[in-house]
PATOR-803164 format. One line per field, with one value per residue: x, y, z of N, C-alpha, C in turn; residue in one letter. Coordinates in steps of 0.001 Angstrom, whole numbers, plus 500000, padded with zeros to 6 digits. Example, Ala and Ser with C-alpha at 12.3 -4.5 7.8 and 13.67 -1.06 7.14 Angstrom:
nX	[513190;512850]
nY	[494310;497750]
nZ	[507800;507080]
caX	[512300;513670]
caY	[495500;498940]
caZ	[507800;507140]
cX	[513200;512900]
cY	[496700;500030]
cZ	[507800;507870]
res	[A;S]
# end
This chain:
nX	[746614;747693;746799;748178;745851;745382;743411;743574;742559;740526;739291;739687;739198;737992;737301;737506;737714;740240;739408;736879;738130;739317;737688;735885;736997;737946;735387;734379;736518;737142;734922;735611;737450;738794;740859;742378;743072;741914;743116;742448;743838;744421;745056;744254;741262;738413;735906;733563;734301;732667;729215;729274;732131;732373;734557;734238;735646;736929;739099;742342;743596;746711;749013;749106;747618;746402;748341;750550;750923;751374;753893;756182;755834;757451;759369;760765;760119;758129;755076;755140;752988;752365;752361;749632;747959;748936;751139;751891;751811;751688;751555;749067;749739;746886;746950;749180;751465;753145;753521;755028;756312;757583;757153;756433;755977;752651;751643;748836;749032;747164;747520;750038;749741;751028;753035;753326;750922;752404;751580;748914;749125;749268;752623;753532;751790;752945;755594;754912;754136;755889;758051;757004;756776;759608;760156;758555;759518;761895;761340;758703;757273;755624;753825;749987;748425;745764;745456;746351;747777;748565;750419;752145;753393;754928;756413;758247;759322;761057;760515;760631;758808;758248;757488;754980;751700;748660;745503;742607;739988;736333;733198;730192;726732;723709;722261;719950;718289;716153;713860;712917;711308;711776;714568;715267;713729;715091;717851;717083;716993;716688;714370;715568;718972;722712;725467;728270;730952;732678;735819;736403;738707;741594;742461;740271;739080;736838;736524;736936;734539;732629;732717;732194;730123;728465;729085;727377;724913;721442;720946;721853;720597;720649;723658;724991;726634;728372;729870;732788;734374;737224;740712;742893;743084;738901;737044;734424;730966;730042;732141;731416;729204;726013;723927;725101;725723;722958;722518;723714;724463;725054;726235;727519;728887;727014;725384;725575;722593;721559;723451;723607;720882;720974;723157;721533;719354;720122;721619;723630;726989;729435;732726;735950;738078;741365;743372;743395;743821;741820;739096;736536;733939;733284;732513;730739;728333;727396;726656;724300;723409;723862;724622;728137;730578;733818;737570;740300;743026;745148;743528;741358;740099;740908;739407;736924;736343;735711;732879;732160;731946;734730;736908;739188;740450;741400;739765;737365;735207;735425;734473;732193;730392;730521;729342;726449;726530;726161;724047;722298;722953;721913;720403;721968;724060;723986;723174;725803;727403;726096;726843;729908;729952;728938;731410;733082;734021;733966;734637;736207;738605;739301;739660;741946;743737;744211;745467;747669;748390;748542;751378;753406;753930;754218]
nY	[348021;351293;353640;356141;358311;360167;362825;365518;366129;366422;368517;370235;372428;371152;367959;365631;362125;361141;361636;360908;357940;357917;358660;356417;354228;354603;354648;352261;350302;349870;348363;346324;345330;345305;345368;347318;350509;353699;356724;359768;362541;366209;369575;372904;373873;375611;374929;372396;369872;369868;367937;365343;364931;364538;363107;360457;359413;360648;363403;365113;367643;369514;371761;373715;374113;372769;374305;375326;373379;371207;372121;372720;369730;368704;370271;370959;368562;368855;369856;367300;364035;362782;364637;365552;363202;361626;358475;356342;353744;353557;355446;356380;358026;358951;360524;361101;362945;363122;362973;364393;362208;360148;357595;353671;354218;354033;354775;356055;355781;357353;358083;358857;361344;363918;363042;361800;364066;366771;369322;369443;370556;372849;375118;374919;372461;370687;370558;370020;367190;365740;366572;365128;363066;361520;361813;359736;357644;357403;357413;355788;353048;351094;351333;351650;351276;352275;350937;348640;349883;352225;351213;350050;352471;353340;351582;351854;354462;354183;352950;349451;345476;344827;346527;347489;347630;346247;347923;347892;350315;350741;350567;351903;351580;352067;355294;357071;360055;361479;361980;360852;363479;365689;366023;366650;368810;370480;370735;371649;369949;367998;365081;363085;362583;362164;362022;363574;363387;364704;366247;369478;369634;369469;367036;365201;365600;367035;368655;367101;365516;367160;367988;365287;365354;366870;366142;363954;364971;365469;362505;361810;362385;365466;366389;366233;367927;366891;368438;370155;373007;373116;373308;374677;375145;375410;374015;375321;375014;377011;377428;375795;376519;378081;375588;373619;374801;375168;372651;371542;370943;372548;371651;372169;371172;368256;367221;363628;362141;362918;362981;360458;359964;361026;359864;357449;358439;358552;357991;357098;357229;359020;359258;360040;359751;360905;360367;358523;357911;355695;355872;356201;357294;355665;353000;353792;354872;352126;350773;351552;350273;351846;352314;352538;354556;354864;355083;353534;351771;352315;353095;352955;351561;348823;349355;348959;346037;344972;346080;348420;350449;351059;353604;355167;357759;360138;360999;362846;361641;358445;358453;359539;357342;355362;356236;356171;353393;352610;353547;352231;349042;349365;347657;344941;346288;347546;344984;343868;345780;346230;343361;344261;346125;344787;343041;345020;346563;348528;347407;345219;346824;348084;345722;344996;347066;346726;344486;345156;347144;345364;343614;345774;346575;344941]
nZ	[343393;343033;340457;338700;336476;333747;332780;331649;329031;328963;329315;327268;324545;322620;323046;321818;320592;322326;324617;324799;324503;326931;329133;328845;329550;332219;333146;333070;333591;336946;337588;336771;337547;340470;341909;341009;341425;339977;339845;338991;337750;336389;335168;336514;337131;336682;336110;334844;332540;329410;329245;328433;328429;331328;333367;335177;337842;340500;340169;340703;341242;339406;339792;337407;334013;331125;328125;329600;331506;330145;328553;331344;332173;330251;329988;332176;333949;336107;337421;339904;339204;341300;343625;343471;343495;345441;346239;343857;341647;339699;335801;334138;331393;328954;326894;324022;325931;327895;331126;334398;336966;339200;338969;337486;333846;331850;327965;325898;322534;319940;317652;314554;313455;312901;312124;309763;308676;308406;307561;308467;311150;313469;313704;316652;317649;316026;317325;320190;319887;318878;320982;322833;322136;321815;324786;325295;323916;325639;328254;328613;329701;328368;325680;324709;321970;319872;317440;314331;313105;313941;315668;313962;313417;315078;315904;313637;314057;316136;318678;320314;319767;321457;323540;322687;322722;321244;322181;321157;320607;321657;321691;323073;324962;322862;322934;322498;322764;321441;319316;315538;314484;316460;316110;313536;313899;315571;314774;312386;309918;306878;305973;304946;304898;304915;306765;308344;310862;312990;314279;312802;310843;308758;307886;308133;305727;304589;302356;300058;300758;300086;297486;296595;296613;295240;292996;293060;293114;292599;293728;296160;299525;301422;303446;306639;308651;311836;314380;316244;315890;314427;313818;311397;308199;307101;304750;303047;302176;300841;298692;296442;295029;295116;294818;296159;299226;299948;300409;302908;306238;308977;312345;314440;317449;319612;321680;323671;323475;321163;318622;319394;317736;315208;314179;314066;312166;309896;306258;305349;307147;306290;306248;304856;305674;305692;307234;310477;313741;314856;314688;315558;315104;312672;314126;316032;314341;312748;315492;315772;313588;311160;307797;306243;304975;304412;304690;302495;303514;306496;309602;309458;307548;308856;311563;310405;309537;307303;306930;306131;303301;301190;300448;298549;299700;298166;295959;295121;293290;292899;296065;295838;294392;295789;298169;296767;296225;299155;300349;298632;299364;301784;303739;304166;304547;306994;308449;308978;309955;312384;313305;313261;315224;317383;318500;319330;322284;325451;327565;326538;325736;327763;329592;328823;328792;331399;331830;331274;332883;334838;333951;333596;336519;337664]
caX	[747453;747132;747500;747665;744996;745349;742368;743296;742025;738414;738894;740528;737832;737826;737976;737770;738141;740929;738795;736330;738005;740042;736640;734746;738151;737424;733875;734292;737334;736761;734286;736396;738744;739005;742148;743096;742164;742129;743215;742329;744823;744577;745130;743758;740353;737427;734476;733551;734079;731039;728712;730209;733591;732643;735185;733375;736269;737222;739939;742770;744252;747922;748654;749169;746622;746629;749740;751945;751178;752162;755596;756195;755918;758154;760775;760747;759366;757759;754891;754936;751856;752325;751802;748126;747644;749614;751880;751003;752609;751750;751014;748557;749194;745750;747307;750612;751778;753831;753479;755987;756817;758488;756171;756610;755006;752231;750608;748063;749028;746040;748322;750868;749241;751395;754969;752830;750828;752937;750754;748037;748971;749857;753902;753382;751595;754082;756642;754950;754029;757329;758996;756503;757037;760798;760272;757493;760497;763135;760695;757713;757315;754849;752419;749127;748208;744601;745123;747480;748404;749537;751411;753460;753617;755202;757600;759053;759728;761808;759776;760521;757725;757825;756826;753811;750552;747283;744204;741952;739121;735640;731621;729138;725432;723401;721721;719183;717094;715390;712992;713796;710760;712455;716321;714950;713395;716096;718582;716582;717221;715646;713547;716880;720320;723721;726426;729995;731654;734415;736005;736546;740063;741666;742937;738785;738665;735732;736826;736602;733545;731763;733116;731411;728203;727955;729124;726047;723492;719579;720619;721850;720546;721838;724558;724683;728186;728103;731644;733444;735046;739422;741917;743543;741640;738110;736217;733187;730052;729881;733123;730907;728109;724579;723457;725939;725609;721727;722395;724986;724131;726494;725143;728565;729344;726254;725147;725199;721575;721022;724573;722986;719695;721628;723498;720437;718263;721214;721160;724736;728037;730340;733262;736617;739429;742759;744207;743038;743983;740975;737925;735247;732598;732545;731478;729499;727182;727652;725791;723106;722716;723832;725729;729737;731859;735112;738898;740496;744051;745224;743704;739797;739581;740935;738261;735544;736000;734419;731579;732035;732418;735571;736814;740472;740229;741562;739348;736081;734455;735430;733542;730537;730195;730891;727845;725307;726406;726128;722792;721637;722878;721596;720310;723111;725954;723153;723523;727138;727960;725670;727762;731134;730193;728940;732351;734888;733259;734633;734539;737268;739515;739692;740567;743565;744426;744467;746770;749278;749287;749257;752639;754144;753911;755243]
caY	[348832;352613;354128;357853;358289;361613;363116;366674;366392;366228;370294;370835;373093;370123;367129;364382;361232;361008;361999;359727;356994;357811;358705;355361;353081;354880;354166;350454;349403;350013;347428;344896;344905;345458;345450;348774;352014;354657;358315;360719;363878;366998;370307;373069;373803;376154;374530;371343;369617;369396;366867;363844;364412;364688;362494;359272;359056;361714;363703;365344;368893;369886;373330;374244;373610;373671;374523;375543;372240;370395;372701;372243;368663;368123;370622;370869;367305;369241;369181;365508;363617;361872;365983;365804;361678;360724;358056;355444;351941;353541;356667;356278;359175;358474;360847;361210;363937;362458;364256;364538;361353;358773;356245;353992;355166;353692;355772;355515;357151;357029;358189;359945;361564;364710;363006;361714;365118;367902;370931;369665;370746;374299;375012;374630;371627;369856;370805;369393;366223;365507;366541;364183;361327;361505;361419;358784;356520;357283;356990;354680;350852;350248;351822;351170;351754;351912;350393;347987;350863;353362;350212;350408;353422;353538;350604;352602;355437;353889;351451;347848;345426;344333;347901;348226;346541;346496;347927;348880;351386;349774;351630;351792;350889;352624;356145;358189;360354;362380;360969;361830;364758;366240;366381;367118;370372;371006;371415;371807;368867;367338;363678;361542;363086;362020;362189;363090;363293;364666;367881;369897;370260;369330;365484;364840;365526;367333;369124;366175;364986;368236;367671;364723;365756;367911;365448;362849;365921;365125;361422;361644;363512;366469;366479;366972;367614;367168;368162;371436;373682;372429;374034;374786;375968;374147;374241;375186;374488;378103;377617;374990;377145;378114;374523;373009;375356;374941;370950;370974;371877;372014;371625;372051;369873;368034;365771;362184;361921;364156;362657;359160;359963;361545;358310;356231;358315;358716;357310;357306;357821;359508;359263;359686;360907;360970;359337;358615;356633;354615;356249;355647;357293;354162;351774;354556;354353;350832;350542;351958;350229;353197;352002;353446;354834;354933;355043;352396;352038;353323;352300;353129;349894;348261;349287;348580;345248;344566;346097;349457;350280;351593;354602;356092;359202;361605;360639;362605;360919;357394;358950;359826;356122;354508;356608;355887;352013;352153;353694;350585;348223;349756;346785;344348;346625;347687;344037;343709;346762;345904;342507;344430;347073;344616;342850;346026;346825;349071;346164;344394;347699;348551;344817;344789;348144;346233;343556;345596;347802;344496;343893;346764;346898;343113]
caZ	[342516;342528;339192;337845;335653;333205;332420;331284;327767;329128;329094;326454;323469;321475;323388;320610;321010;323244;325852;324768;325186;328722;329868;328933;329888;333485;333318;332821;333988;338205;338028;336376;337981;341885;342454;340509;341795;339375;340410;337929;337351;335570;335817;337687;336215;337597;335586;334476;331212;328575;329913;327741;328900;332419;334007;335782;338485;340754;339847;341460;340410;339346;340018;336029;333467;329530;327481;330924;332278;328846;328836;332583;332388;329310;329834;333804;334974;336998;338810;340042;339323;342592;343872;343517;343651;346255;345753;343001;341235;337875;335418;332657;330444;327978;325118;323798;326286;329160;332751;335110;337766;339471;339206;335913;332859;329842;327601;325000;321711;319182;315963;314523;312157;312763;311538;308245;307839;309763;307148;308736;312313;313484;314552;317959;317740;315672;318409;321184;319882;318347;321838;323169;321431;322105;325708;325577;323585;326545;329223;328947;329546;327181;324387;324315;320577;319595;316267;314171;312037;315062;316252;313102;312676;316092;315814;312476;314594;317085;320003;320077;319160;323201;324235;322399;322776;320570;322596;320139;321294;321676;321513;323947;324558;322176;323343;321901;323757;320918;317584;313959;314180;317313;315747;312782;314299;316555;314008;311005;309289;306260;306358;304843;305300;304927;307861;308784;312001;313422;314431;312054;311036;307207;307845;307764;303909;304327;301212;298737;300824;299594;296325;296305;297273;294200;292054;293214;292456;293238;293865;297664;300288;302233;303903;308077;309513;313099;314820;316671;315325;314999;313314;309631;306957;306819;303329;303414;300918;299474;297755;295838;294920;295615;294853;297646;300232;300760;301063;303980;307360;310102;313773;315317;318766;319919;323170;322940;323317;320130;318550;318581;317041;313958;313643;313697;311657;309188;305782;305354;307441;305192;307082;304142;306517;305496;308673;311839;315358;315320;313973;316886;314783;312759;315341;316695;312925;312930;316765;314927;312294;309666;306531;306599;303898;304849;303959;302285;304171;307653;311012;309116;307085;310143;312231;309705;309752;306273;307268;304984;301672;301128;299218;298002;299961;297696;294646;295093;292394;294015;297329;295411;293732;297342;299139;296456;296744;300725;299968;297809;299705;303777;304786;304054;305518;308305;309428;308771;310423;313984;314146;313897;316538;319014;318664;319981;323393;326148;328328;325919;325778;330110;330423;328080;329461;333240;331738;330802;334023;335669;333405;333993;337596;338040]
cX	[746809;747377;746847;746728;744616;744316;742103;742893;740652;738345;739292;739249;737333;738211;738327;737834;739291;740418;737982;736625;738648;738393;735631;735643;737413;736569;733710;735124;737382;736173;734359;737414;738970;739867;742982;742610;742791;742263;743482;743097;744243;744883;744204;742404;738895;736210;734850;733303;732846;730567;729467;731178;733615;733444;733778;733956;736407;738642;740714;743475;745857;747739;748693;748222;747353;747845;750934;751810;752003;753981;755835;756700;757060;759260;761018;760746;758731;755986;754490;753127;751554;751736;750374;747536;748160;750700;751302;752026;752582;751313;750620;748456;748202;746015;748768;751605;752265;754175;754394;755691;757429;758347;756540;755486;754316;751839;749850;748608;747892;746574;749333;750836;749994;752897;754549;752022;751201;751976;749825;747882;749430;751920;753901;753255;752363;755214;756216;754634;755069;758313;758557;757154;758786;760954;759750;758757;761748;762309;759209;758034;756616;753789;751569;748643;746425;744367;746101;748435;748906;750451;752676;754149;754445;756734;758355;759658;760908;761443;759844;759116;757316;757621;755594;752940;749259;746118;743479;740257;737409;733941;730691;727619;724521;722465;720714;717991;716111;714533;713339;712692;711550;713983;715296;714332;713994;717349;717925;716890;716099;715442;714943;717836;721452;724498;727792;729669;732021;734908;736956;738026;740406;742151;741358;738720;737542;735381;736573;735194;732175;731849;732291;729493;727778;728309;727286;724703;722285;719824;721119;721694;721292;722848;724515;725897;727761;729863;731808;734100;736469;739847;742221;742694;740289;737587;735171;731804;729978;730858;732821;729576;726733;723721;723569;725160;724319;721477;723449;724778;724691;725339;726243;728401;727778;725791;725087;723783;721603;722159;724008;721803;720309;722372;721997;719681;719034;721069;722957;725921;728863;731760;735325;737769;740577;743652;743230;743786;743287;740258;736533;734269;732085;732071;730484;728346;727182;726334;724987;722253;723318;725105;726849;730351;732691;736474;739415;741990;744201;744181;741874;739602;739937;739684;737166;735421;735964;733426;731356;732410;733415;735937;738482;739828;740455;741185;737484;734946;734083;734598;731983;729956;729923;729360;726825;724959;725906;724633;721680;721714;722967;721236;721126;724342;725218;723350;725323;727972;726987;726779;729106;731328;729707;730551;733847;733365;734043;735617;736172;738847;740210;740251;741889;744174;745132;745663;748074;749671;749766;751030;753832;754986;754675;756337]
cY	[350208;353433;355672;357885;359833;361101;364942;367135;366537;367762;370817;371259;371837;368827;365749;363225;360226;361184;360889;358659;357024;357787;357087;354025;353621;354491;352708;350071;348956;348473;346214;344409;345596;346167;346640;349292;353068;356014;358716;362220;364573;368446;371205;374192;374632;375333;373038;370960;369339;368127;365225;363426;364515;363201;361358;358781;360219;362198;364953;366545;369208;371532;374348;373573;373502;373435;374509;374580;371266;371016;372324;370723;367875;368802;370928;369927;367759;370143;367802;365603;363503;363130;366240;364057;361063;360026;356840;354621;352986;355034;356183;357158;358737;359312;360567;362174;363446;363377;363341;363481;360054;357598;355830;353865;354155;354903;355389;356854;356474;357297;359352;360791;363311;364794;362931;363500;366018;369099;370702;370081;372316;373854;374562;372846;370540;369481;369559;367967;365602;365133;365274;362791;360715;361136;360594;356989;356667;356811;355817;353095;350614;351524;351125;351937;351033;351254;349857;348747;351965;352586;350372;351363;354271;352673;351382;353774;355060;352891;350125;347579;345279;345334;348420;347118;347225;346897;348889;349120;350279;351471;351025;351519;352226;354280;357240;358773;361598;361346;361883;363017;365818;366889;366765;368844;370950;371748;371688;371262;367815;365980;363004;362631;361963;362603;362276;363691;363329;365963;368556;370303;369197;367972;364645;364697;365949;368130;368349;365561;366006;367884;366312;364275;366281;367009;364153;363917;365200;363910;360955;362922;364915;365880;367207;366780;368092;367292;369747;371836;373510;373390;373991;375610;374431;374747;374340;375453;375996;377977;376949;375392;377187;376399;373877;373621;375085;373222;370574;372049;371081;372787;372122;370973;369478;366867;364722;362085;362121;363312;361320;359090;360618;360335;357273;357158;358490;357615;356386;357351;357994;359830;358888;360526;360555;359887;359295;357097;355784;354811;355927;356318;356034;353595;352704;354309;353105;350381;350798;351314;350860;352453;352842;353746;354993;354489;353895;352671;352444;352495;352040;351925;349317;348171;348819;347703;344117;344509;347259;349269;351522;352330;355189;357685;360372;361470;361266;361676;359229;357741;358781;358467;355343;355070;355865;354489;351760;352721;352335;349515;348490;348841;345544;345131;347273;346201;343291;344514;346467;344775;342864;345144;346424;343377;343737;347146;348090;348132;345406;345627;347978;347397;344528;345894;347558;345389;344136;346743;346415;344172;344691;346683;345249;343496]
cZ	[342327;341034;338610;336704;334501;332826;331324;329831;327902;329156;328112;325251;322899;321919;322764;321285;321769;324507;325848;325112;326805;329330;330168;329669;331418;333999;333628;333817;335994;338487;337632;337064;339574;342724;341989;340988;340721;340346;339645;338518;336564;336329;336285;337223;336877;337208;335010;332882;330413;329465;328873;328450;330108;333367;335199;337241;339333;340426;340646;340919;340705;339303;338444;335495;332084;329141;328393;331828;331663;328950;330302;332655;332007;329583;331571;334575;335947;336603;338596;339800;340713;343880;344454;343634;344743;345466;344820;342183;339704;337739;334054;331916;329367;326875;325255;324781;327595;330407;333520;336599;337853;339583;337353;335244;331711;329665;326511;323914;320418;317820;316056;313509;311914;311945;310044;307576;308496;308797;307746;310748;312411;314373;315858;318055;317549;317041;319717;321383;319567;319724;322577;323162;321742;323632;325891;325076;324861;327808;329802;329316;328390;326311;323975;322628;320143;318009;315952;313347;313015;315567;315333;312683;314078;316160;314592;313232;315647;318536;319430;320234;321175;323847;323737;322566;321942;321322;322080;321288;320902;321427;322189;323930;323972;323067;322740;322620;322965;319441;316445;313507;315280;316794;314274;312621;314829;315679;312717;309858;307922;306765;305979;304478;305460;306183;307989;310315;312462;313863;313293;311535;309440;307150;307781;306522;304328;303036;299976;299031;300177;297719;295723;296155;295831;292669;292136;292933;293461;293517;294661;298052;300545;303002;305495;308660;310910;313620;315618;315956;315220;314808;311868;308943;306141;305786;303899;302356;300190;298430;296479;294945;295548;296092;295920;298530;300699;300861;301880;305050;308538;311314;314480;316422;319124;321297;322855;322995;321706;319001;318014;317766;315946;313444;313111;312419;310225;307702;305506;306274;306468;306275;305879;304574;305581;306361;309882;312971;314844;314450;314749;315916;313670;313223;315626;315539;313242;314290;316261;314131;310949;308737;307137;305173;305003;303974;304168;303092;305266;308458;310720;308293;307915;310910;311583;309475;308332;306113;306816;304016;301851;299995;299323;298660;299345;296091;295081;294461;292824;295541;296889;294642;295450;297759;298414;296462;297860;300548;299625;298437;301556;304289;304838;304994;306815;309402;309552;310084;312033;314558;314435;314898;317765;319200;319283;321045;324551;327366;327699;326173;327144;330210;329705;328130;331065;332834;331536;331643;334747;335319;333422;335198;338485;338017]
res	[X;X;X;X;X;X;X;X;X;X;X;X;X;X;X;X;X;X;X;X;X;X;X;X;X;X;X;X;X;X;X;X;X;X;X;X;X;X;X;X;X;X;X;X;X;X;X;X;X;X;X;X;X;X;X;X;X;X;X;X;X;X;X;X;X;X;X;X;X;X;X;X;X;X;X;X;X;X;X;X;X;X;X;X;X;X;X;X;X;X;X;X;X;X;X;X;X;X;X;X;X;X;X;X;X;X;X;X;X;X;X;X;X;X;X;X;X;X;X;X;X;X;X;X;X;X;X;X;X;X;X;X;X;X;X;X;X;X;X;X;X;X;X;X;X;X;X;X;X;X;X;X;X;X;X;X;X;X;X;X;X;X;X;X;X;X;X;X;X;X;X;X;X;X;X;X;X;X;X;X;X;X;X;X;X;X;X;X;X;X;X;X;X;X;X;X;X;X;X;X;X;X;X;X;X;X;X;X;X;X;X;X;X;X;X;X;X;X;X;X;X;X;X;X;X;X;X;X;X;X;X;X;X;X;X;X;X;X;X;X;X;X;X;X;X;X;X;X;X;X;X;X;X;X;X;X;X;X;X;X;X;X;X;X;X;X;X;X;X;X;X;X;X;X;X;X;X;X;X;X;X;X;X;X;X;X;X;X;X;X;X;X;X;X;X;X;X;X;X;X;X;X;X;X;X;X;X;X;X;X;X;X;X;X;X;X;X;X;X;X;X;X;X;X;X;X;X;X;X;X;X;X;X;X;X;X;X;X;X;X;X;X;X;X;X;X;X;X;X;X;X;X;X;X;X;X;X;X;X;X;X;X]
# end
């Protein structure tokens, strides 16, 4: 079975965890499975993606890239996948964004967190996920949904339950290739620090997570946001005063080497989104070891298992009670939180991706 394999989010500024996982499904799945051949797509790209997102498969170029590949695809059908792949049984679009062929179609959509918060996206964006999603309900076979809460939140929209399937996202073998004097000097990091995660954009709550910082005073650490730069309007600790501002230090995007040694040496994940797909930097803390806050509701108590302490996201005060608990009790949700991240594997995700090309393609 040959199957299209999009990849073009692996270039995109900010590749998030959509990349993440197409990239690690790629990684894995080959050697599970034999009988698939992946052929990676995207478009037409002079340089190579950050080292993370460097694609694991080879990949095959469409003659548009970017935004005029996304338009193109959706309001043109045009250019075929099949163009740059040959001909192929299947097309795995890995986001929400459905490219142009005659081969039939899954895709993975990780949330819809644009129909629940449309202020938090720009015009555009809205647009093209919206148009998306419209063609993804006329044209797909199936939706892979990385959580049980994008599942429903998918079936409410319009997909029967027999077009969607559960393959929730999984976390890899642990990596650290630096010690906590090294990251500590690298970014200039105090001895015990607090953690978020994410790219920077206003469905994080990094706004109430600051808020809570200043409410807990001298009795949690600093604060170390690791993430890229997104979109909207991000808060940022001066608005909080002098006090804040010199206990929150942003690294921006970082390597996984560097990435996992901030998890591990971490006292905390502070992690009180709003929404999310999945939430892979859970498990990612979790592999670690590192206690979790996280949001009560939505696809983030899902993932956590019962292996964080959960918090009302839009209650700083509730935030700042939650950390200093996960604090107190680190080595309890330290071993809580190892057994739920070696339970959601990559390994588990690629082969319930294979079943349901096999499905398809029957």
């Amino acid at each position: 079975m040959r199957v299209g394999y999009s990849l073009e989010q692996c270039w995109h500024r900010v590749p998030g965890g959509t990349a993440t996982a197409a990239v690690e499904v790629a990684r894995v799945l080959p050697g599970l499975r034999r009988d698939i051949e992946l052929v990676g797509f995207s478009g037409r790209h002079r340089g190579e993606p950050q080292g993370a997102f460097r694609p694991p498969i080879n990949v095959r170029q469409l003659p548009l890239a970017g935004a005029l590949l996304y338009e193109a695809s959706m309001r043109l059908n045009v250019p075929r996948v099949e163009s740059a792949t040959g001909r192929v049984d299947l097309v795995h679009c890995t986001t929400i964004i459905p490219f142009a062929s005659k081969a039939k179609m899954v895709a993975t959509v990780h949330d819809l967190a644009f129909l629940k918060y449309p202020q938090f996206f720009s015009r555009r964006g809205n647009s093209v996920f919206r148009r998306s999603l419209n063609i993804l309900l006329e044209r797909a076979e199936v939706l892979l949904c990385s959580s049980l809460a994008t599942l429903n939140d998918c079936q409410d929209f319009g997909f029967s339950s027999d077009r969607l399937r559960h393959v929730p996202l999984g976390v890899g073998a642990a990596l650290v290739t630096s010690t906590r004097e090294q990251i500590a000097g690298r970014y200039s990091l105090p001895d015990e620090y607090l953690l978020f995660v994410g790219t920077l954009e206003p469905r994080k709550n990094l706004g109430r997570l600051l808020e809570a910082l200043k409410i807990m005073g001298d009795d949690a650490p600093d604060l170390v946001v690791v993430g890229a730069g997104g979109w909207g309007e991000i808060p940022d600790s001066s608005s909080l005063g002098d006090e804040i501002k010199s206990r929150v230090h942003f690294t921006g995007f970082v390597q996984p080497g560097d990435l996992g040694a901030l998890y591990r040496f971490a006292e905390v994940l502070c992690y009180p989104s709003l929404m999310e797909g999945f939430g892979l930097p859970i498990l990612e803390a979790m592999s670690f070891g590192t206690p979790v806050v996280t949001s009560r509701g939505s696809s983030t108590e899902e993932v956590a298992g019962g292996a964080a302490v959960l918090v009302d996201p839009l209650n700083a005060e509730n935030i700042a009670h939650a950390v200093l608990e996960a604090i107190k009790r680190r080595p309890e949700l330290s071993r809580s939180g190892l057994q739920r991240a070696a339970e959601m594997t990559w390994q588990a995700t690629a082969q319930k991706t294979a079943e349901v090309y096999g499905q398809v393609v029957s």
